[in-house]
Each structure stands twice: as structure tokens, then as C-alpha cells.
VEXZALO-980290 format. One record per atom (N, C-alpha, C): z, y, x; residue number from 1; residue in one letter; chain. Coordinates in steps of 0.001 Angstrom, whole numbers, plus 500000, padded with zeros to 6 digits. Layout:
{up->Z, north->Y, east->X, seq->NUM, type->a, mol->A} $
...
***
This chain:
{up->607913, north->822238, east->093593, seq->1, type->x, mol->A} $
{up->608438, north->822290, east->092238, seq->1, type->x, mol->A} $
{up->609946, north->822541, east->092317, seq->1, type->x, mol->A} $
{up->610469, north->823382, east->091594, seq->2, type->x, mol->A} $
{up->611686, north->823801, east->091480, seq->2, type->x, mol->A} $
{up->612857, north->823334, east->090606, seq->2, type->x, mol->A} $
{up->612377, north->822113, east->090219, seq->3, type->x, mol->A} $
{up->613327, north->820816, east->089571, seq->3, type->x, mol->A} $
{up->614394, north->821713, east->089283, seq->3, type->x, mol->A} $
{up->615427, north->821767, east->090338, seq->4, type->x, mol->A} $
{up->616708, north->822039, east->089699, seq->4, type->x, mol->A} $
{up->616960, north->823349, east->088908, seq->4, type->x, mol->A} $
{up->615504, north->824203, east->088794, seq->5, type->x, mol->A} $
{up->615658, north->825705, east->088455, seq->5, type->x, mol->A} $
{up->615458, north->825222, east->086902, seq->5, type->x, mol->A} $
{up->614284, north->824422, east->086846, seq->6, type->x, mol->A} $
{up->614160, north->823500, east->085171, seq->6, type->x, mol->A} $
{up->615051, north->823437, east->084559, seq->6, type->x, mol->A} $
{up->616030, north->822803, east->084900, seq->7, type->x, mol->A} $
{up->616996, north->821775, east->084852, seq->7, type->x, mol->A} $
{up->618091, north->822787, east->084142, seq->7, type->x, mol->A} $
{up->618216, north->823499, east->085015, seq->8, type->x, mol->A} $
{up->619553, north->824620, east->084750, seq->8, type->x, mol->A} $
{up->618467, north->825591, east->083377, seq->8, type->x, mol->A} $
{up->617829, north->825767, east->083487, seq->9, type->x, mol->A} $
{up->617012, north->826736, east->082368, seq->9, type->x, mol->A} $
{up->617020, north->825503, east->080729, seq->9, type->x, mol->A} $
{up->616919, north->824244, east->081043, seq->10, type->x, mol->A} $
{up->616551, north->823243, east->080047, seq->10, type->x, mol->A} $
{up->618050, north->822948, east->079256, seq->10, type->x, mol->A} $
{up->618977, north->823302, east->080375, seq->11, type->x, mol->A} $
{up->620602, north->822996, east->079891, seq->11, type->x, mol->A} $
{up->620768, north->824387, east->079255, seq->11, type->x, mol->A} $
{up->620288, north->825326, east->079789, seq->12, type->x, mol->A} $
{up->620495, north->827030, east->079107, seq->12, type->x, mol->A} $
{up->620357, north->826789, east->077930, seq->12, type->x, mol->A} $
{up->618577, north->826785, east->077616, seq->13, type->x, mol->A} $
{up->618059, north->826513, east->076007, seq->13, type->x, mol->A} $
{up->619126, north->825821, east->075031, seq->13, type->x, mol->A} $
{up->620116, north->824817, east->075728, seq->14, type->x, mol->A} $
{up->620256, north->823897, east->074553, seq->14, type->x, mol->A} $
{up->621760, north->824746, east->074386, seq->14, type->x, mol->A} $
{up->622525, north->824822, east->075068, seq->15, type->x, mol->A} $
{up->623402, north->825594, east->075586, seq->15, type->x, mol->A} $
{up->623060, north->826933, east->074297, seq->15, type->x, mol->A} $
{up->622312, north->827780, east->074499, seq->16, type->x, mol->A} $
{up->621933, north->829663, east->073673, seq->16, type->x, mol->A} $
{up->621583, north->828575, east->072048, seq->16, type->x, mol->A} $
{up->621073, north->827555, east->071686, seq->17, type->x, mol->A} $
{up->620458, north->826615, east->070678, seq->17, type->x, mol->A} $
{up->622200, north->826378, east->070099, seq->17, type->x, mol->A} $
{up->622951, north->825892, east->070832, seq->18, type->x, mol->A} $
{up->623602, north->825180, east->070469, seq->18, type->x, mol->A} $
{up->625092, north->826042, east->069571, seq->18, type->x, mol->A} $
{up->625072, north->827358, east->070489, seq->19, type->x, mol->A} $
{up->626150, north->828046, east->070354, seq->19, type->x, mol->A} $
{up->625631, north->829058, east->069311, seq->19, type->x, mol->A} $
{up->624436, north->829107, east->068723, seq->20, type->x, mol->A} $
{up->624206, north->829698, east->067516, seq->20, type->x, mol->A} $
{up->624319, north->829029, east->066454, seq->20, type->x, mol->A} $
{up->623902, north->827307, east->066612, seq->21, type->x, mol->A} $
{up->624047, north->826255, east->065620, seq->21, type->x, mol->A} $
{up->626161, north->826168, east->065200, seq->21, type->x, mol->A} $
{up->626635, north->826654, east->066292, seq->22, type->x, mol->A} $
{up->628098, north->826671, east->066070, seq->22, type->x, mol->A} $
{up->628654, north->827908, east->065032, seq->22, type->x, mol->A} $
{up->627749, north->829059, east->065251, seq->23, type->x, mol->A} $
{up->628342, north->830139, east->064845, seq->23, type->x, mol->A} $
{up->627466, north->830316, east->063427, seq->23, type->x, mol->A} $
{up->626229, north->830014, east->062768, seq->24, type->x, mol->A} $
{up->625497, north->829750, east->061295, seq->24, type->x, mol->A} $
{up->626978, north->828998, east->060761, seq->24, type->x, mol->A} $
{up->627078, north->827527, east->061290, seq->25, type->x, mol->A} $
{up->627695, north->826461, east->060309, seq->25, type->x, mol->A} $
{up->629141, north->826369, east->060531, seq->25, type->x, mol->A} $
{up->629891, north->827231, east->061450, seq->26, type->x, mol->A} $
{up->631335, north->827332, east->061717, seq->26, type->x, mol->A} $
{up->631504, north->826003, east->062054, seq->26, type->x, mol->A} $
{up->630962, north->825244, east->063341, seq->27, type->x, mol->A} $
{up->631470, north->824275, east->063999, seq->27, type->x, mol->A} $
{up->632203, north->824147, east->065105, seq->27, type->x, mol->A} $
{up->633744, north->823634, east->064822, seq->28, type->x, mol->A} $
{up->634317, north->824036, east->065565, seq->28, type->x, mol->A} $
{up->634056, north->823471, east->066914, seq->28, type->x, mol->A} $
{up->634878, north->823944, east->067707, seq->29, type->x, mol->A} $
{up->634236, north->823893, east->069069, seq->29, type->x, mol->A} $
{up->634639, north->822804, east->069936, seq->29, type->x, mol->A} $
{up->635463, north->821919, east->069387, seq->30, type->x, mol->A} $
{up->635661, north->820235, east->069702, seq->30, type->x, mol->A} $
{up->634902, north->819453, east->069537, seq->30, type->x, mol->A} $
{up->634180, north->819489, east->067830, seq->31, type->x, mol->A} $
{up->633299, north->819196, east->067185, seq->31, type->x, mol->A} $
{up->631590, north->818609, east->068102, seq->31, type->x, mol->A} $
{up->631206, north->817430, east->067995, seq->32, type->x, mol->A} $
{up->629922, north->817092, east->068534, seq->32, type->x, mol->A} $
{up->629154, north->818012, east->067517, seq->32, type->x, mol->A} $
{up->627905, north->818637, east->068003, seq->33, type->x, mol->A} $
{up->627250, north->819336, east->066934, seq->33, type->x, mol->A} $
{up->626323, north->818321, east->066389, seq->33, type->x, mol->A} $
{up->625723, north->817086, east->067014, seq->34, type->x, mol->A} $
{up->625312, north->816224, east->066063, seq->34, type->x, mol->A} $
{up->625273, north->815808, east->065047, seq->34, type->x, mol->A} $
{up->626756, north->815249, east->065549, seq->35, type->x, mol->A} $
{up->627930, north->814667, east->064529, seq->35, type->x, mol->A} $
{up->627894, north->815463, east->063288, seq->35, type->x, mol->A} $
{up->628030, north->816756, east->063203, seq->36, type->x, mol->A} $
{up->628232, north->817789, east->062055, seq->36, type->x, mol->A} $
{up->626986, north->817590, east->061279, seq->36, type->x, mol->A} $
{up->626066, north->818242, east->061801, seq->37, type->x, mol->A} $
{up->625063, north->817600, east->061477, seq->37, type->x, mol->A} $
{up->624173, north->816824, east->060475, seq->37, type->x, mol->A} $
{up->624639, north->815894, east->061067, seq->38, type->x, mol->A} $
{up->624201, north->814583, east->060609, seq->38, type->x, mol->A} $
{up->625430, north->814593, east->059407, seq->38, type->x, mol->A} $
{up->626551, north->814463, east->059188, seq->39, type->x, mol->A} $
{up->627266, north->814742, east->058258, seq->39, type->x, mol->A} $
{up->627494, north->815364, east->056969, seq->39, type->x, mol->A} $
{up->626775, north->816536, east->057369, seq->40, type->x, mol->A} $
{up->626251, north->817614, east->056232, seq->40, type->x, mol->A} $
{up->625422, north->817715, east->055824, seq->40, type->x, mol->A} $
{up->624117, north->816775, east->056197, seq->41, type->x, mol->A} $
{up->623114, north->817068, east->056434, seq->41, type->x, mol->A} $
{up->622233, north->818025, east->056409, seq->41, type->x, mol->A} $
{up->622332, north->818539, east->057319, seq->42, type->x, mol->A} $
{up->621545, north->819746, east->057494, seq->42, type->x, mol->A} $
{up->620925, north->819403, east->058800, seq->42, type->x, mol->A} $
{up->619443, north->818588, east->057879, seq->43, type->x, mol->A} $
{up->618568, north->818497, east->059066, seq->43, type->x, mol->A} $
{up->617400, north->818716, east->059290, seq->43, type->x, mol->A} $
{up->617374, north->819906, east->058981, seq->44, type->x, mol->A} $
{up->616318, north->820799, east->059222, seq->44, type->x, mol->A} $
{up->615878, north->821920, east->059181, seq->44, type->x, mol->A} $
{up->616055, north->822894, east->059822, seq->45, type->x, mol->A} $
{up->616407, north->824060, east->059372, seq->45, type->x, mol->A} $
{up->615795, north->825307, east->060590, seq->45, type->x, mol->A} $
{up->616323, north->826402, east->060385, seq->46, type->x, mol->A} $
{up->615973, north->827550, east->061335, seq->46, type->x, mol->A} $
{up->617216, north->828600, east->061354, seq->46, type->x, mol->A} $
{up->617466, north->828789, east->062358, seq->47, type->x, mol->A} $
{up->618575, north->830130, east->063022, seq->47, type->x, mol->A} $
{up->618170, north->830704, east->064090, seq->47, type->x, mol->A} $
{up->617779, north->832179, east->063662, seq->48, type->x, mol->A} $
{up->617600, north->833152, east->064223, seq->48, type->x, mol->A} $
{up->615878, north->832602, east->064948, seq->48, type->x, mol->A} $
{up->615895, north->832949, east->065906, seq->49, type->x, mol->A} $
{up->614306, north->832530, east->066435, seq->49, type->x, mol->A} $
{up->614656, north->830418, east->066703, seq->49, type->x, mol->A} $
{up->614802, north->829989, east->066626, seq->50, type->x, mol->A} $
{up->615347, north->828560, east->066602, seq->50, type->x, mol->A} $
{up->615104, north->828205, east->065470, seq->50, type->x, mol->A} $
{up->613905, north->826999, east->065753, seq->51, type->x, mol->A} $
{up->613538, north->826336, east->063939, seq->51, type->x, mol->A} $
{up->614287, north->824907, east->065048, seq->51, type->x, mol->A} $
{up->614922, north->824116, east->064145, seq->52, type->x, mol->A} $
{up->615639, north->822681, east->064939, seq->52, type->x, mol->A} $
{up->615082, north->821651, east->063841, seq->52, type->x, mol->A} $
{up->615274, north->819983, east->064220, seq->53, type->x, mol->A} $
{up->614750, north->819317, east->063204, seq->53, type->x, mol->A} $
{up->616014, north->817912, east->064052, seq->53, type->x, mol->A} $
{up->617079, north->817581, east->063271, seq->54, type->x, mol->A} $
{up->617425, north->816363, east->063625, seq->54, type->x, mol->A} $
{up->616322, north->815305, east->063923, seq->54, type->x, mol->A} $
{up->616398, north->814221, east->065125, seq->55, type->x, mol->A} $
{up->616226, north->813066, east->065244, seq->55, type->x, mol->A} $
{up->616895, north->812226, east->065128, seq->55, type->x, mol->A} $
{up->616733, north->810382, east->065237, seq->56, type->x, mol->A} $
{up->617454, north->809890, east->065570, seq->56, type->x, mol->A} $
{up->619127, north->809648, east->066206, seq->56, type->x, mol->A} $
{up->619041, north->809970, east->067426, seq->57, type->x, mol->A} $
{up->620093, north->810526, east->068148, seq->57, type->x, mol->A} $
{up->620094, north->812265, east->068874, seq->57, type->x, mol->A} $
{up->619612, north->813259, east->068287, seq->58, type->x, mol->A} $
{up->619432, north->814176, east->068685, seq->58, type->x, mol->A} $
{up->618705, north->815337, east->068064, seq->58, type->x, mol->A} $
{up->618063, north->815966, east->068790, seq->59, type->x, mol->A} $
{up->617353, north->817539, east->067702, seq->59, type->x, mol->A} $
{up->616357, north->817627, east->069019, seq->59, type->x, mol->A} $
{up->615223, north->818312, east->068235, seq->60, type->x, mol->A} $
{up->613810, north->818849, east->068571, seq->60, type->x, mol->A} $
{up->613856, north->820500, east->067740, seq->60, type->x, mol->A} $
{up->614055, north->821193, east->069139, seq->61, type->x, mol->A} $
{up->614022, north->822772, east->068421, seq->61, type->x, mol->A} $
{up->612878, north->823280, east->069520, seq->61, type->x, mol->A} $
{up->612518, north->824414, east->068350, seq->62, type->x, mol->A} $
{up->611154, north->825080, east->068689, seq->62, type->x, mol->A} $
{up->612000, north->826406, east->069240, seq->62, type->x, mol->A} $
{up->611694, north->827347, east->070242, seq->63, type->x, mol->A} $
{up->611750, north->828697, east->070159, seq->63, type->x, mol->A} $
{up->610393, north->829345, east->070708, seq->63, type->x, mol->A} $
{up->610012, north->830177, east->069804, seq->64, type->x, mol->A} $
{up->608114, north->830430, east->070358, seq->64, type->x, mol->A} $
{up->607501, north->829581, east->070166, seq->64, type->x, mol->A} $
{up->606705, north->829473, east->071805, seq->65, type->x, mol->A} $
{up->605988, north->828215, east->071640, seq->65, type->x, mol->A} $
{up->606957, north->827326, east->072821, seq->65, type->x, mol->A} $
{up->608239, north->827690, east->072613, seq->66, type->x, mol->A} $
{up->608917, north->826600, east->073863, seq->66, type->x, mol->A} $
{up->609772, north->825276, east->072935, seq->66, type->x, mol->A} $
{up->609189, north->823885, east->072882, seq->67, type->x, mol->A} $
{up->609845, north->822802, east->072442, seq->67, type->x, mol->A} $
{up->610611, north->822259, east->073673, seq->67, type->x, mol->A} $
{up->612095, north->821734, east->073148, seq->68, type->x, mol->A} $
{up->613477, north->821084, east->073871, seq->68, type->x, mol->A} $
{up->613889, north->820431, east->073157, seq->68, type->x, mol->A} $
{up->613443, north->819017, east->073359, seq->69, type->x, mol->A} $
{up->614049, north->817898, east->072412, seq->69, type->x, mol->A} $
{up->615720, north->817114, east->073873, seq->69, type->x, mol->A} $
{up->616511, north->816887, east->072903, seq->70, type->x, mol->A} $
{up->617377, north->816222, east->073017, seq->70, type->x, mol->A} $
{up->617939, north->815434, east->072805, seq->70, type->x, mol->A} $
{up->619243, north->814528, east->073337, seq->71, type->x, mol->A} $
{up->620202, north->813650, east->072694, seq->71, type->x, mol->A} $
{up->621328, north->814073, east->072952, seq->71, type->x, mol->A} $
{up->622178, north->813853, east->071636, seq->72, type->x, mol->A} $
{up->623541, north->814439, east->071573, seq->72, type->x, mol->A} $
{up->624382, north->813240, east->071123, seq->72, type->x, mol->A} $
{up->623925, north->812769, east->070581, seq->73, type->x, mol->A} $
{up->625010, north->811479, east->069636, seq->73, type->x, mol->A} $
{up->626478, north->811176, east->071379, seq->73, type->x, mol->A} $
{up->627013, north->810971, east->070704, seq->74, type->x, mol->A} $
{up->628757, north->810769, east->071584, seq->74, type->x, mol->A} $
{up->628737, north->809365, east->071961, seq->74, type->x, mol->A} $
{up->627784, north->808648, east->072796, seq->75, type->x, mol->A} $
{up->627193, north->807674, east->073111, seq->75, type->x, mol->A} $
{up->628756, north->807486, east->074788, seq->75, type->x, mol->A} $
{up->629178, north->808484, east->075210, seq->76, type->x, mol->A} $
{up->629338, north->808443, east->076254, seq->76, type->x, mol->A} $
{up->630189, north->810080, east->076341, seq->76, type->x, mol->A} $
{up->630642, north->810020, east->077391, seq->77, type->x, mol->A} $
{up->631111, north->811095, east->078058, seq->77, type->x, mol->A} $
{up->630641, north->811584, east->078453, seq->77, type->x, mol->A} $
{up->629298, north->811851, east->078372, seq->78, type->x, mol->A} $
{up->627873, north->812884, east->078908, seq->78, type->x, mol->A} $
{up->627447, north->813493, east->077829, seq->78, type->x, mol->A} $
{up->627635, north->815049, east->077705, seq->79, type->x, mol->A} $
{up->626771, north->815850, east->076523, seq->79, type->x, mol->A} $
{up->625307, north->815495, east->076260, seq->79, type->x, mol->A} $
{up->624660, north->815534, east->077142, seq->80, type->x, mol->A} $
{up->623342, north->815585, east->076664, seq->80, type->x, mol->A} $
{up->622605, north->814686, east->077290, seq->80, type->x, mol->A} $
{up->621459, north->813912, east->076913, seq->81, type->x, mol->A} $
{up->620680, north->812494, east->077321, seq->81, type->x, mol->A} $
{up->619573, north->813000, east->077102, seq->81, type->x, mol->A} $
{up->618288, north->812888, east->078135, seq->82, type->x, mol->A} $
{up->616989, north->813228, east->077472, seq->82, type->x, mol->A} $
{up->616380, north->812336, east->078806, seq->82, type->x, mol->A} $
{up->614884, north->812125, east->078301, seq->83, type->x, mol->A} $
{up->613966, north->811026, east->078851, seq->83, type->x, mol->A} $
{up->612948, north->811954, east->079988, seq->83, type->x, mol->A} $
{up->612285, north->811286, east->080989, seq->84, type->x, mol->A} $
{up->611505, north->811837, east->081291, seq->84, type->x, mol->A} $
{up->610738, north->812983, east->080644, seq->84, type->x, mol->A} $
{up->609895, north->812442, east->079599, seq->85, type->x, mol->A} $
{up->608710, north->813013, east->078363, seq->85, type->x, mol->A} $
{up->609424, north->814291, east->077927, seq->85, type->x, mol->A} $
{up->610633, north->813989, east->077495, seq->86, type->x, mol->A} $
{up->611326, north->815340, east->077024, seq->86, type->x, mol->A} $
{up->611165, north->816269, east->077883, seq->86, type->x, mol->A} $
{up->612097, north->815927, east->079056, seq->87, type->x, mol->A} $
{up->611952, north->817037, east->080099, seq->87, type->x, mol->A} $
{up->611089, north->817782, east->080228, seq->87, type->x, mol->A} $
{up->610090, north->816901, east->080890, seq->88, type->x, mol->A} $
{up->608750, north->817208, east->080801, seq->88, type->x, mol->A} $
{up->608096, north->818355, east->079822, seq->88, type->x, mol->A} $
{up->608178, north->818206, east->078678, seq->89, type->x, mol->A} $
{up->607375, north->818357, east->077546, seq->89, type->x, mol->A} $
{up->608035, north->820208, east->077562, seq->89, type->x, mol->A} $
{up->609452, north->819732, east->078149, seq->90, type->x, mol->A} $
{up->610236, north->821573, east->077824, seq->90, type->x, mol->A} $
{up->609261, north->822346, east->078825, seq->90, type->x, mol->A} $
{up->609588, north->821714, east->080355, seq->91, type->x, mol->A} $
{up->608989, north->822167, east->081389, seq->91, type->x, mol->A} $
{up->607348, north->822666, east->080901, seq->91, type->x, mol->A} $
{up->606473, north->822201, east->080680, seq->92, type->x, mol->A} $
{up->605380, north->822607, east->079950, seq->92, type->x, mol->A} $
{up->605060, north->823380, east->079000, seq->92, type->x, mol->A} $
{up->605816, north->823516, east->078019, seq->93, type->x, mol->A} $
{up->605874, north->824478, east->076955, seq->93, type->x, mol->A} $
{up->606196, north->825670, east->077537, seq->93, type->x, mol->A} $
{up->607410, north->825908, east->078307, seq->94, type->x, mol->A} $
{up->608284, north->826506, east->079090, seq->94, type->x, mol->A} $
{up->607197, north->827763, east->079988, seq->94, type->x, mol->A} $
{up->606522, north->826803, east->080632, seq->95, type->x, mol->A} $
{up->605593, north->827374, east->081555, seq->95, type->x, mol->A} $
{up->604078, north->826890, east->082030, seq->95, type->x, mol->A} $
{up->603657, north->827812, east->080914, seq->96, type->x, mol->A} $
{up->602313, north->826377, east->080708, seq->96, type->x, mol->A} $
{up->601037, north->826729, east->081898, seq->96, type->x, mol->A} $
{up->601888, north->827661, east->082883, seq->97, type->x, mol->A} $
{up->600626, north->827865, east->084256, seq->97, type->x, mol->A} $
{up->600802, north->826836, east->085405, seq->97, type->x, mol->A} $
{up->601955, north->825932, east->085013, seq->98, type->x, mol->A} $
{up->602697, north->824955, east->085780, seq->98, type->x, mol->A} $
{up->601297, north->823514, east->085783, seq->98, type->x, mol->A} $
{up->601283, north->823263, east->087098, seq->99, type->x, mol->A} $
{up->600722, north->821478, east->086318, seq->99, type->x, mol->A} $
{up->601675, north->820545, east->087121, seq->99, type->x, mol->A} $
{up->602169, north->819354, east->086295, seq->100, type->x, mol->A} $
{up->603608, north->818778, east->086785, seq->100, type->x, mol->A} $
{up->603275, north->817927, east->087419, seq->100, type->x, mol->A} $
{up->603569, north->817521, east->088711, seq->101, type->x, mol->A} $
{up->603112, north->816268, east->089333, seq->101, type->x, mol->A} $
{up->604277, north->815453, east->088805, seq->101, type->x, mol->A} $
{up->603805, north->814271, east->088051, seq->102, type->x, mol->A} $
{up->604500, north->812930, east->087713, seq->102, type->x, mol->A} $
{up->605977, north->812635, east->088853, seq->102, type->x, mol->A} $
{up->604896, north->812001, east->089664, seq->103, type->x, mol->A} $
{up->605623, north->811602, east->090440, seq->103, type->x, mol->A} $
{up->606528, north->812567, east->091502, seq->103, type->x, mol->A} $
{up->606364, north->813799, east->091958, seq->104, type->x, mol->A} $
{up->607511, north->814489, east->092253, seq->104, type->x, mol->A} $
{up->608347, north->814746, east->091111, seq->104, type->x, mol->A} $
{up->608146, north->815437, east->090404, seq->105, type->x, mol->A} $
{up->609304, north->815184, east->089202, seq->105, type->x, mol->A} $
{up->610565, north->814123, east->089114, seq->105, type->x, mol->A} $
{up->609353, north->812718, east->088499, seq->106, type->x, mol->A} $
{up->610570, north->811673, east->089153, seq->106, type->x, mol->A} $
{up->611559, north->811645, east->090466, seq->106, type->x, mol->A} $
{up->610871, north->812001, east->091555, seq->107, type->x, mol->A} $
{up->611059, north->812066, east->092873, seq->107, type->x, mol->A} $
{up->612360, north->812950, east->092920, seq->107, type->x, mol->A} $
{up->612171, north->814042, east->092459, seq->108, type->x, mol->A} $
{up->613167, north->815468, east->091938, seq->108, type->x, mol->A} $
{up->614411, north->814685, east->090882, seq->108, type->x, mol->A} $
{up->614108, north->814372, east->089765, seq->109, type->x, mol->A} $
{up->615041, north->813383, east->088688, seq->109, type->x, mol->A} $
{up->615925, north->812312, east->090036, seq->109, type->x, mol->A} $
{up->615265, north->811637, east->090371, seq->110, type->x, mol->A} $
{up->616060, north->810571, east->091130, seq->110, type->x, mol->A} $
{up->617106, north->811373, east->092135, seq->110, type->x, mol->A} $
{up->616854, north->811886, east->092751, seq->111, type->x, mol->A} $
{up->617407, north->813149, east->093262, seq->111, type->x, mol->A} $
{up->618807, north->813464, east->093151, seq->111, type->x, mol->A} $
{up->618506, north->814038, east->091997, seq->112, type->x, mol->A} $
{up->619902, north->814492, east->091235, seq->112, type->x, mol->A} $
{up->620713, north->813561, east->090607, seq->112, type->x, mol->A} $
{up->620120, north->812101, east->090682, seq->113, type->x, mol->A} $
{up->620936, north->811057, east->090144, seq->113, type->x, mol->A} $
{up->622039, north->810550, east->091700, seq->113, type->x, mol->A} $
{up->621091, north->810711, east->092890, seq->114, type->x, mol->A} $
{up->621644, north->810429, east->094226, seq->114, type->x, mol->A} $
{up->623353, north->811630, east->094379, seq->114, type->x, mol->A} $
{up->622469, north->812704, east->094026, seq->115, type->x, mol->A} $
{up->623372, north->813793, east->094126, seq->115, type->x, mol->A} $
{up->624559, north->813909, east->092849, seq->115, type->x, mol->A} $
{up->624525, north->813219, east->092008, seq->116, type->x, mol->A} $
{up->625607, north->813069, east->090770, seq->116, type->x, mol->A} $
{up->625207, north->814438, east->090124, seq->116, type->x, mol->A} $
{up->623869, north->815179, east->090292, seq->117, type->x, mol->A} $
{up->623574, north->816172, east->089181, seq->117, type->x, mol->A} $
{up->623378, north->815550, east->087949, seq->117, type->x, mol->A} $
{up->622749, north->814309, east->087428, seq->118, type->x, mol->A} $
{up->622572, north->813870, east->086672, seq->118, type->x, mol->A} $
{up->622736, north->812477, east->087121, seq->118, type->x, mol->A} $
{up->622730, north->811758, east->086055, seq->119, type->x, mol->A} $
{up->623143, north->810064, east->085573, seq->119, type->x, mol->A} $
{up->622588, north->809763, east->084943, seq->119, type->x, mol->A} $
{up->622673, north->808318, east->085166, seq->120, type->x, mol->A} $
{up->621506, north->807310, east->084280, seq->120, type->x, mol->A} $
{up->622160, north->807015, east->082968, seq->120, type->x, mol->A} $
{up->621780, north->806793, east->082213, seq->121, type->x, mol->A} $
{up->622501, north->806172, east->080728, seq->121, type->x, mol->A} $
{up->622144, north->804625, east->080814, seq->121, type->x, mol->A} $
{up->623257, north->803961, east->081103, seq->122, type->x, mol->A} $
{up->623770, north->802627, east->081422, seq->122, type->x, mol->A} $
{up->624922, north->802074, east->079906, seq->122, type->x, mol->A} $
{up->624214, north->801140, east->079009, seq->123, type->x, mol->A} $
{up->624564, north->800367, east->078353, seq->123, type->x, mol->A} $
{up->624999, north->799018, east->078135, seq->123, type->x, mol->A} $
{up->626058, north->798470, east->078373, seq->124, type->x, mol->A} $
{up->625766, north->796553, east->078670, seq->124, type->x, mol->A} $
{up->625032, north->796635, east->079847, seq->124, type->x, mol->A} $
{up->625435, north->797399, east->081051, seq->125, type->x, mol->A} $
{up->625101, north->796898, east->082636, seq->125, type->x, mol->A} $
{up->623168, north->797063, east->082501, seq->125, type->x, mol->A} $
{up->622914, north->797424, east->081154, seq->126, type->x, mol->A} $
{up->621247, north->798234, east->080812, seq->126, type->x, mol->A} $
{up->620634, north->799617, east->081180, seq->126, type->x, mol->A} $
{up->620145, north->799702, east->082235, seq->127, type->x, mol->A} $
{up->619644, north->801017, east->082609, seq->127, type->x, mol->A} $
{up->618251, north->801971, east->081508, seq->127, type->x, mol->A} $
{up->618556, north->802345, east->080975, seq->128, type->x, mol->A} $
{up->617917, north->802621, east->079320, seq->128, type->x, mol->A} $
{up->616599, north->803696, east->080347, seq->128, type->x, mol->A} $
{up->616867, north->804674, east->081491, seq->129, type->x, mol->A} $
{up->616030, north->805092, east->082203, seq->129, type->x, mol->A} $
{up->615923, north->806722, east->081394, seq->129, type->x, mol->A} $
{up->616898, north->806486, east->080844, seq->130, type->x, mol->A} $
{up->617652, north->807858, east->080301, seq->130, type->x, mol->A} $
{up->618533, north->808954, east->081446, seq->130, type->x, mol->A} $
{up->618344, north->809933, east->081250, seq->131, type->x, mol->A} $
{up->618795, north->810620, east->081984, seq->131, type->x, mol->A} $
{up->619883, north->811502, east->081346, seq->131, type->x, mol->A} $
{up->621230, north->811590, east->081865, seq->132, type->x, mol->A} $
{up->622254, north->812407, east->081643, seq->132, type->x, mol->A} $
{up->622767, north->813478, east->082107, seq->132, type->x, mol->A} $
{up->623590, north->814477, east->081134, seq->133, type->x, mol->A} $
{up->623839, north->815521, east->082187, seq->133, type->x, mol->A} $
{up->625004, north->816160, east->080848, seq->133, type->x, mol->A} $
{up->626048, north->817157, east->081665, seq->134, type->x, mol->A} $
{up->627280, north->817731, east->080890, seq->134, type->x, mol->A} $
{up->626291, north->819190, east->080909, seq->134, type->x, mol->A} $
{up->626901, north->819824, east->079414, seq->135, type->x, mol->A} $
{up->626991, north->821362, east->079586, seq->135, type->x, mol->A} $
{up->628076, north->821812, east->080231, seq->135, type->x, mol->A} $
{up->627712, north->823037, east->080896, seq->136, type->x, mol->A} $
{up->629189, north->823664, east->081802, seq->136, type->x, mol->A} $
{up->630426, north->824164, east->080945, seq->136, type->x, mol->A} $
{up->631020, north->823865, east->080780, seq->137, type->x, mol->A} $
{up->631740, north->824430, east->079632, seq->137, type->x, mol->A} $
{up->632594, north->825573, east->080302, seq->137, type->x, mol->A} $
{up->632582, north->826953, east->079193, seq->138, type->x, mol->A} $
{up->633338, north->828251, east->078936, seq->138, type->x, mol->A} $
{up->634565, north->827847, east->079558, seq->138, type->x, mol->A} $
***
């Protein structure tokens, strides 16, 4: 399994998602796009092939048949937070000739937490079992 090829393709999506959600609603580019968001409410909607739907702390956007749910809320100095299931769920949509072994996956996730590709989301010394990661920025 090619974990880190996911990974970089799952940060793309939100990344090509995110920088169209900037250029519809003129958000500037300091700006959390959550934050805006949730502010204006505009939570629910479609741009260009991208139907998005605020959550809680984050957005669930469709392109095709490929779903990429996220977390964005400014919880931290990490852009983006997503759970196993999420991952998962992109990876599958993504490429549905794939079958995911559980446990390499995790195996792969832990991985990149060893390697500082990704981080745990740690609250009050609470390991939430959240997984973190920055977009590369321009």
C-alpha cells in the first residue's frame, strides 16, 4: 500500500477544494476558510465540480464519486485534522479497486507520526487519535 502516495493526493483534493472555495467567496488568504465559513454561513453549497457541506469542525466535499471529509477549525497550528474513517473513506472512494488492510494502514499512519509526516492531535496531555498534517504552502 502506498500510504504516503494517499496522503499527498488526500492533501491535493483539499488543497484544488480549498483554493476554489477562496476564489467563489474572495477569502483572503490569511483567512481560516472554516472560519469564513462558518461566519457567513455558507454551509452548503457547490463550486465548480465540488458540492461541500460544513460539519462540526470541518467540511465533507463530494467531487464525482470521490468523498474528503475534513477538519479545519484553528484548533492548533496544524491545517488540517482528519480520523482514521476519513482517510480511509477518501482512499476508497478515490480508488475503489483498492481493498484497505486496516491494520497496515494504521501501521503506514503510525509511521508518519514516527517520521513527523503527520501528528497526533493532543489536547490537555489527551491523545484524541486524530491525525494532523500542514498544507504546503505557495
Amino acid at each position: 500500500m502506498n500510504t504516503t502516495k494517499y496522503l499527498n493526493k488526500y492533501l491535493l483534493f483539499i488543497k484544488s477544494f480549498e483554493t476554489e472555495l477562496r476564489k467563489e467567496y474572495n477569502i483572503p488568504i490569511h483567512e481560516n476558510t472554516w472560519n469564513y465559513m462558518v461566519n457567513h454561513s455558507n454551509r452548503k453549497g457547490k463550486i465548480g465540480e465540488y458540492k461541500y457541506m460544513l460539519h462540526g469542525a470541518g467540511f465533507t466535499v463530494k467531487k464525482n464519486d470521490i468523498i474528503c471529509e475534513y477538519d479545519r477549525a484553528p484548533l492548533n497550528d496544524y491545517d488540517i485534522k482528519f480520523s482514521f474513517w476519513k482517510f480511509k473513506n477518501f482512499i476508497e472512494t478515490s480508488y475503489s479497486q483498492i481493498i484497505i488492510d486496516d491494520a497496515q494502514l494504521k501501521s503506514d499512519l503510525l509511521e508518519m507520526i514516527f517520521t513527523n509526516t503527520l501528528s497526533w492531535l493532543i489536547i490537555d496531555d489527551i491523545n484524541w487519535n486524530i491525525y494532523q498534517a500542514n498544507l504546503t504552502k505557495d
